[in-house]
N, C-alpha and C positions, 0 to 999 in steps of 0.2 A: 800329818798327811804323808809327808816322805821322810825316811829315813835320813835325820842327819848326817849319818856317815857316809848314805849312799849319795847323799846332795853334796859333798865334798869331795870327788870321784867323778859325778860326771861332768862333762865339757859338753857344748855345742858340736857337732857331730863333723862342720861346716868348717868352723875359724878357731876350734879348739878352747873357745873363751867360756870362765868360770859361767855358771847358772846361778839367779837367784829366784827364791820364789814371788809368784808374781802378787802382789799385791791383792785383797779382796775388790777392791772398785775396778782396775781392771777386769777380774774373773766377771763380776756382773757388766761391764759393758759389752764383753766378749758376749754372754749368753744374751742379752739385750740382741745384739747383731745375729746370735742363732737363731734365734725367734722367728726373728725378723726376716730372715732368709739371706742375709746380707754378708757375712762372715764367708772367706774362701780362703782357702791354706796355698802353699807356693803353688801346687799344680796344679790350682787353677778350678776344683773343686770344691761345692759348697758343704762347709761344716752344717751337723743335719742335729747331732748329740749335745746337749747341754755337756760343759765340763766343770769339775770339781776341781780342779788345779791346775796348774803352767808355770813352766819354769822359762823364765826371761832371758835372754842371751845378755852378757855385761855391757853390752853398745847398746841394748835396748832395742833393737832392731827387729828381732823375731821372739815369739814368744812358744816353747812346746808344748801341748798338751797335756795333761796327765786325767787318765780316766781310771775307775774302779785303782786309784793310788798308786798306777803303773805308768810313767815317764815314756811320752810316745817321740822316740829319738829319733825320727827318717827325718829327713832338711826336705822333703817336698811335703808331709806333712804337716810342717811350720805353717805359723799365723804371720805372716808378715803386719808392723807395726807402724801405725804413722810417727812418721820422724817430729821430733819436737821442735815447736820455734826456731827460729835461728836465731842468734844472742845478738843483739848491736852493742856497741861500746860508746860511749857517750864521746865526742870531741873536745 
């Protein structure tokens, strides 16, 4: 879907931090929530297009779109992500 070389070159636009691509269960939960009318990017508007790809910020924090194989870099664009668990440590 994306160019390796070009997936090794870009950074988060934001915190500079490497991209991976996003996993397939992700991409369908994402469209799951497009469906659904549920899904909105930082600015606060709702995603309306099915996507075919996202590249993940390395915090895992926000996720970019990628449509017709083209990496949508703006940071208000961004999917913001729910943070994961928090870890306990056993006593």
């Amino acid at each position: 879907m994306i160019d390796p070389a070009l997936l090794e070159i870009l950074c988060c636009p934001e915190t500079h931090q490497s991209l991976t691509l996003a996993e397939p269960a992700l991409l369908e939960r994402l469209n799951q929530q497009i469906a659904a009318g549920q899904l909105r990017n930082r600015k606060g508007e709702a995603v309306k297009e099915k996507v075919d790809g996202g590249l993940v910020r390395a915090d895992g924090k926000v996720v970019y779109l990628v449509r017709n194989r083209i990496p949508i870099m703006l940071i208000d664009e961004a999917i913001p992500l729910p943070s994961a668990p928090a870890q306990t440590s056993a006593p």
